[in-house]
N, C-alpha and C positions, 0 to 999 in steps of 0.2 A: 543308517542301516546299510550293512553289506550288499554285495551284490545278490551273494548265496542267501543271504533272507529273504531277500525277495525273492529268489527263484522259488526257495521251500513255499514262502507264502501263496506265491502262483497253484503251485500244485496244490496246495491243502485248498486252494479256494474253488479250484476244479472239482475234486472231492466232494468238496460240501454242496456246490451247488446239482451233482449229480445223486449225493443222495436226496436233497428234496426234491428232486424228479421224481425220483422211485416213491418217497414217501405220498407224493402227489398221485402218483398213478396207483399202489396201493390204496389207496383212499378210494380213488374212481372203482378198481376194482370192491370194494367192501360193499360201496353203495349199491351198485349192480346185481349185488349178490343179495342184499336186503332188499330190492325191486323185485328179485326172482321169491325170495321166502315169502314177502307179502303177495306175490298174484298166487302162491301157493294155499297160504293161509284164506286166500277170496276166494278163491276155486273149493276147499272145504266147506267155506262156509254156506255159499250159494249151493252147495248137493246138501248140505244138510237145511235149510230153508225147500230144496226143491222136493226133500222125501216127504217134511211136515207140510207143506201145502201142495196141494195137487196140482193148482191151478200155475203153478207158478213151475213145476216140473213140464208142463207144457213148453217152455224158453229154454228150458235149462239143457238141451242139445246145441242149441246155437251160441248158448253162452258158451258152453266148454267150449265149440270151436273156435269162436274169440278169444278165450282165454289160452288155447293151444297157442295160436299165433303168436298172441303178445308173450307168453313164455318162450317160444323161437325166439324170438326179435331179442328178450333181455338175455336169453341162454348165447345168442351168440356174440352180442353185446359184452361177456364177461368171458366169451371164450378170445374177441381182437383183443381185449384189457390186456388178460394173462400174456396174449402173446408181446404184447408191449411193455410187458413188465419183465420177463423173460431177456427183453434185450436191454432193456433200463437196468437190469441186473449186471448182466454180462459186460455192457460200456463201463459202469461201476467196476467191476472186480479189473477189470484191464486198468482203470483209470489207479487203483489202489496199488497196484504192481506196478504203475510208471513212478507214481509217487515214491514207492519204496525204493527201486531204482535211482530217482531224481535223488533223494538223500543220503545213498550210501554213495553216490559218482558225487555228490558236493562234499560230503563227509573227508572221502577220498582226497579231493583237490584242497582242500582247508588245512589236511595233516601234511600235505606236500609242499605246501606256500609257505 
């Protein structure tokens, strides 16, 4: 193998292992976001449990307030994600422009040799 394959290889493997970052941290972010739709989904379901029995609309202010909470907790949970996905992005698109660089300056040096 030349030199210049291994260089390409280096960078394609820089690449790839950057985007299963991202695919990894997108993941994180999806689940996050299905923790917020289900305390959503419990939160409906417990006011409507609290309208049908009386007794049980007695809790049902203290739950909301638990459930407020724990919706903070996962809403900001999904807002650190975003932002680390944001840059998991941005390392990626630099990481794709040194690659493309890397192989037009090896391209370059291969048609001069």
């Amino acid at each position: 193998m030349k030199w210049t394959d291994s260089l390409i290889k280096l960078a394609s493997y820089e690449v790839e292992v950057l985007q299963k970052r991202l695919s990894e941290v997108v993941d994180r972010r999806i689940q996050a976001e299905m923790r917020l739709v289900m305390l959503e989904a419990e939160g409906e379901s417990e006011a409507q449990h609290a309208r049908r029995h009386p007794e049980a609309a007695r809790y049902h202010t203290a739950f909301v307030e638990g459930l407020r909470a724990r919706k903070a907790i996962a809403q900001g949970e999904i807002d650190r994600i975003r932002l680390e996905e944001a840059g998991a992005r941005d390392v990626l698109a630099v990481a794709f422009e040194e690659q493309k660089s890397t192989n037009r300056w090896l391209k370059a040096i291969v048609l001069i040799a």
